[in-house]
OpenMM code with the backbone's topology and positions (N, CA, C; nanometers):
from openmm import Vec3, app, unit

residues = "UNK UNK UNK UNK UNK UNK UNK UNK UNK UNK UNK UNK UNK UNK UNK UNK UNK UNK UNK UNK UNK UNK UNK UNK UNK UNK UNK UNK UNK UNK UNK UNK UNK UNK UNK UNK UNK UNK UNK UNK UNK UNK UNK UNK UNK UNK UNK UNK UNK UNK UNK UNK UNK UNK UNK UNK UNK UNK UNK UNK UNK UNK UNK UNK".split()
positions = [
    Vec3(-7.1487, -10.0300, 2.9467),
    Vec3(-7.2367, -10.0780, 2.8427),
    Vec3(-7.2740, -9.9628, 2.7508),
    Vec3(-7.2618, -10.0047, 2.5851),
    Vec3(-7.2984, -9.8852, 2.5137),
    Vec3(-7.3986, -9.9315, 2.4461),
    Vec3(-7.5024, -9.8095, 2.4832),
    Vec3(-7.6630, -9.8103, 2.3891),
    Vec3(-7.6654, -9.7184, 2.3015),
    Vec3(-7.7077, -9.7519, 2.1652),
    Vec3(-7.7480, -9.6096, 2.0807),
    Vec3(-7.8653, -9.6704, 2.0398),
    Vec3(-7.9046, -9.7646, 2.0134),
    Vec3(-8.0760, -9.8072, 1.9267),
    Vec3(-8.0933, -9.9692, 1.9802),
    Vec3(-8.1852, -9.9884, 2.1030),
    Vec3(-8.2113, -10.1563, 2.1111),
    Vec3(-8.2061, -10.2328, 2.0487),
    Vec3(-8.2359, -10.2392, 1.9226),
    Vec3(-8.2751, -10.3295, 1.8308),
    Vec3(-8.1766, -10.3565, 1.7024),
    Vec3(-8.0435, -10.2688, 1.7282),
    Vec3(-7.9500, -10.2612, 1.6565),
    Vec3(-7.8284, -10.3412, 1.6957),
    Vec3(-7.7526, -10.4682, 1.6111),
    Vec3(-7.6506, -10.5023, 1.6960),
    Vec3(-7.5506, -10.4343, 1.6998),
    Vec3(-7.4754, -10.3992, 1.7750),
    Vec3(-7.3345, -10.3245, 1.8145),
    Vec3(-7.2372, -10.3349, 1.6717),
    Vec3(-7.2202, -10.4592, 1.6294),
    Vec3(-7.1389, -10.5153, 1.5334),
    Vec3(-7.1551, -10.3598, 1.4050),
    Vec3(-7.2746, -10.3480, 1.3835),
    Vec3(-7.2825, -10.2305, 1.2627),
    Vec3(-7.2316, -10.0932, 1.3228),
    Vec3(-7.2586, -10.0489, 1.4866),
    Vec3(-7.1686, -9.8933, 1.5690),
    Vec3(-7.0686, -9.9295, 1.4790),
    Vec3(-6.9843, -10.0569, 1.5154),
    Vec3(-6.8127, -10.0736, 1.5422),
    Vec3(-6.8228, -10.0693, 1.3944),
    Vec3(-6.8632, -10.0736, 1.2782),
    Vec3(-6.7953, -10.1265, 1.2110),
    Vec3(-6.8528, -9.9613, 1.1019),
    Vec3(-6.9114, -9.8971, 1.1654),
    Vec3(-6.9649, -9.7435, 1.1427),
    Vec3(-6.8411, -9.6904, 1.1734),
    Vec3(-6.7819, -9.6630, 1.2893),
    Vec3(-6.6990, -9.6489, 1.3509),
    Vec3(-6.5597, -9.6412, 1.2931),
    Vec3(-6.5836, -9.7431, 1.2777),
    Vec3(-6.4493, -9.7888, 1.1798),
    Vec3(-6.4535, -9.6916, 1.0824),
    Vec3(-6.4911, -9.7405, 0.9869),
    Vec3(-6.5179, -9.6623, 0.8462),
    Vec3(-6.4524, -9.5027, 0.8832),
    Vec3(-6.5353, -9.4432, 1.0001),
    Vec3(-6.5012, -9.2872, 1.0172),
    Vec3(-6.3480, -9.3015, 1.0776),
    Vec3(-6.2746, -9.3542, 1.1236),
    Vec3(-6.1839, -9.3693, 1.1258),
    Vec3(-6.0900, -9.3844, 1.0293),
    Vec3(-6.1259, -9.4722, 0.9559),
    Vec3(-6.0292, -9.5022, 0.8423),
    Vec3(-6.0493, -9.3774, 0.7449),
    Vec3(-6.1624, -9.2591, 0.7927),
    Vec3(-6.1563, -9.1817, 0.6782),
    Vec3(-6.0881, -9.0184, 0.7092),
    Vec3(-6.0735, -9.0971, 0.8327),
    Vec3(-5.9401, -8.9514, 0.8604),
    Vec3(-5.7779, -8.9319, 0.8245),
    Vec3(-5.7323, -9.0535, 0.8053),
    Vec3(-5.6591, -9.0406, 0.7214),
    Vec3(-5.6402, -9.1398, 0.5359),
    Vec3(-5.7523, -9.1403, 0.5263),
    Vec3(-5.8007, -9.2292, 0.3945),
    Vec3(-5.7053, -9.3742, 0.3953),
    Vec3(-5.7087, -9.4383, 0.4725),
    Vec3(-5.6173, -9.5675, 0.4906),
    Vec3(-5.7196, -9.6821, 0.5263),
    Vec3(-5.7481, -9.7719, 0.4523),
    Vec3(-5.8548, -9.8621, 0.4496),
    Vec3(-5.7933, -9.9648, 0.5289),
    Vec3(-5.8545, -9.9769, 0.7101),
    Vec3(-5.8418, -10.0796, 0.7600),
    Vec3(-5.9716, -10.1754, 0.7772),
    Vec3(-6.0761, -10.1209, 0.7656),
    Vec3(-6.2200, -10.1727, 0.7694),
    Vec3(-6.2429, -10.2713, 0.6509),
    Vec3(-6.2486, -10.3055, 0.6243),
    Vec3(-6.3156, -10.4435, 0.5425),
    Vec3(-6.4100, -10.3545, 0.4210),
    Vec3(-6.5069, -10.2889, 0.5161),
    Vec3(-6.5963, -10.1878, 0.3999),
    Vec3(-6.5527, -10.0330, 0.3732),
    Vec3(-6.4577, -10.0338, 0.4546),
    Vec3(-6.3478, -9.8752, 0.4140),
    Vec3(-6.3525, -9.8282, 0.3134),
    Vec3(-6.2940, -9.9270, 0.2033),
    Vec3(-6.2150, -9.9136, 0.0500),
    Vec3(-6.3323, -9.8566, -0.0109),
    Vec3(-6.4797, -9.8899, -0.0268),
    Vec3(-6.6116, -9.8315, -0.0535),
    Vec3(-6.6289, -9.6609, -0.0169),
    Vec3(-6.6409, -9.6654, 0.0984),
    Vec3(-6.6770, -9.5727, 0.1129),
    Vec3(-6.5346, -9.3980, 0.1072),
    Vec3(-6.4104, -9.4669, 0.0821),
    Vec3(-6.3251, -9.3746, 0.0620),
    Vec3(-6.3029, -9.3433, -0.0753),
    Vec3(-6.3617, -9.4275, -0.1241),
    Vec3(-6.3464, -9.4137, -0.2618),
    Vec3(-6.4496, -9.3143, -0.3249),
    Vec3(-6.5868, -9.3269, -0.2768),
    Vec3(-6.7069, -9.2259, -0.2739),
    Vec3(-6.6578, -9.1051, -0.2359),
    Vec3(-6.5536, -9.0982, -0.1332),
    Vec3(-6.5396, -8.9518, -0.0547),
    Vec3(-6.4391, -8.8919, -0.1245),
    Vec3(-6.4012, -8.9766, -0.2193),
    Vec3(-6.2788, -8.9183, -0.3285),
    Vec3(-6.3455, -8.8933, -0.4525),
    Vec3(-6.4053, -8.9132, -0.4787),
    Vec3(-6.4948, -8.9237, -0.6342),
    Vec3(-6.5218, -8.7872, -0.6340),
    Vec3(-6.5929, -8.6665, -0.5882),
    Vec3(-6.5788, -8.6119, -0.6179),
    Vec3(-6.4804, -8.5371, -0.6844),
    Vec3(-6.3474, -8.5720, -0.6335),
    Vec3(-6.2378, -8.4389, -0.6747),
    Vec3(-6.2226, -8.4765, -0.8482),
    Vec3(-6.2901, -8.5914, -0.8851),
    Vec3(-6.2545, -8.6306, -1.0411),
    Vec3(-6.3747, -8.5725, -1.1312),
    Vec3(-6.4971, -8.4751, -1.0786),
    Vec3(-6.5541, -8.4256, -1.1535),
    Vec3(-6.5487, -8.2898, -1.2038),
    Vec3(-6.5596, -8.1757, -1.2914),
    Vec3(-6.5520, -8.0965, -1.3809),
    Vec3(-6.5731, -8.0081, -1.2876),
    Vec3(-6.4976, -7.9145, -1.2771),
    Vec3(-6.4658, -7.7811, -1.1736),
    Vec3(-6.6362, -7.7031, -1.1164),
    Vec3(-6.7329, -7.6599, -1.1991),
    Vec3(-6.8671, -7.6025, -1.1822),
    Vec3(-6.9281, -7.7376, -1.1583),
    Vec3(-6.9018, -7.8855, -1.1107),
    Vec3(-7.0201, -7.9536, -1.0552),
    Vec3(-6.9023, -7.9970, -0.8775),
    Vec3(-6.7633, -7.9577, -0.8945),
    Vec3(-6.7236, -7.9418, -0.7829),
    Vec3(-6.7462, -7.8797, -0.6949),
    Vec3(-6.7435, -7.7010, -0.7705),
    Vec3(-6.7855, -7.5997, -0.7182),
    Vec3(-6.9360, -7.5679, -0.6068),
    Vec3(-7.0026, -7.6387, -0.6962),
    Vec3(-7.1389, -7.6580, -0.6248),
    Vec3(-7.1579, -7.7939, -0.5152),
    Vec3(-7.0809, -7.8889, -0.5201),
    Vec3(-7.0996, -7.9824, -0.4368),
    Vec3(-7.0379, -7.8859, -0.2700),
    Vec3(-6.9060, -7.8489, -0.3392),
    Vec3(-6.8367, -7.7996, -0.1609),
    Vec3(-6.9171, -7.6490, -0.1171),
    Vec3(-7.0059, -7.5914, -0.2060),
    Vec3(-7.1169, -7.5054, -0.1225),
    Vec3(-7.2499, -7.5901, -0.0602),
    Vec3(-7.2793, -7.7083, -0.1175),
    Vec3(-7.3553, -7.8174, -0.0710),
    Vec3(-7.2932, -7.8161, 0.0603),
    Vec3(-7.1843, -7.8727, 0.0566),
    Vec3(-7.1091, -7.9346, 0.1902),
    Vec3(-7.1445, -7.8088, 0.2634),
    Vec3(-7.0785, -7.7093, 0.2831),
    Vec3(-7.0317, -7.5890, 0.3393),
    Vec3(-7.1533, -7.5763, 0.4276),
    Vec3(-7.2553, -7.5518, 0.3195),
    Vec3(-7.4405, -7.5293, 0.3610),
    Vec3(-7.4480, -7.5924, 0.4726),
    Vec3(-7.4282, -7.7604, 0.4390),
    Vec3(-7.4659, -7.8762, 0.5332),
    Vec3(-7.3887, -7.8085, 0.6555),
    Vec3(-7.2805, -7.7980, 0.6601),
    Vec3(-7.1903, -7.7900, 0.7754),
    Vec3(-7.2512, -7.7053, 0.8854),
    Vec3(-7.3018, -7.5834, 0.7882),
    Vec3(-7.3733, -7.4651, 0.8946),
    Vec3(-7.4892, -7.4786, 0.9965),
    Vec3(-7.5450, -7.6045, 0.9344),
    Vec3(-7.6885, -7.6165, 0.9863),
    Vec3(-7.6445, -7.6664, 1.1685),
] * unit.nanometer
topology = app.Topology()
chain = topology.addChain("A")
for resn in residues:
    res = topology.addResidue(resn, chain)
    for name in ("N", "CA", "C"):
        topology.addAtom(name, app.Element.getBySymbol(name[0]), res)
């Protein structure tokens, strides 16, 4: 049996789950995939100095 939050149905883990899956190799099998790979791509279409600063964002995040 898997618990992460009582009051949460399972249906949203699996379908969390999913999503991170489908975003390892950007191949939309999830239903709500296509959304959220598309967000994780959007960046690379903005102007080099607001790129620049997003992947030291990331980087930052990563360290913590």
């Amino acid at each position: 049996m898997r618990v992460y939050a009582p009051r949460v149905a399972i249906e949203y883990f699996d379908a969390a789950f999913a999503i991170v899956i489908d975003s390892t190799d950007h191949v939309p099998r999830h239903l709500q995939s296509t959304a959220v790979l598309d967000l994780d791509l959007m960046r690379l279409g903005v102007p080099p100095a607001d790129f620049e600063r997003y992947s030291w964002e990331v980087f930052a995040e990563q360290r913590r």
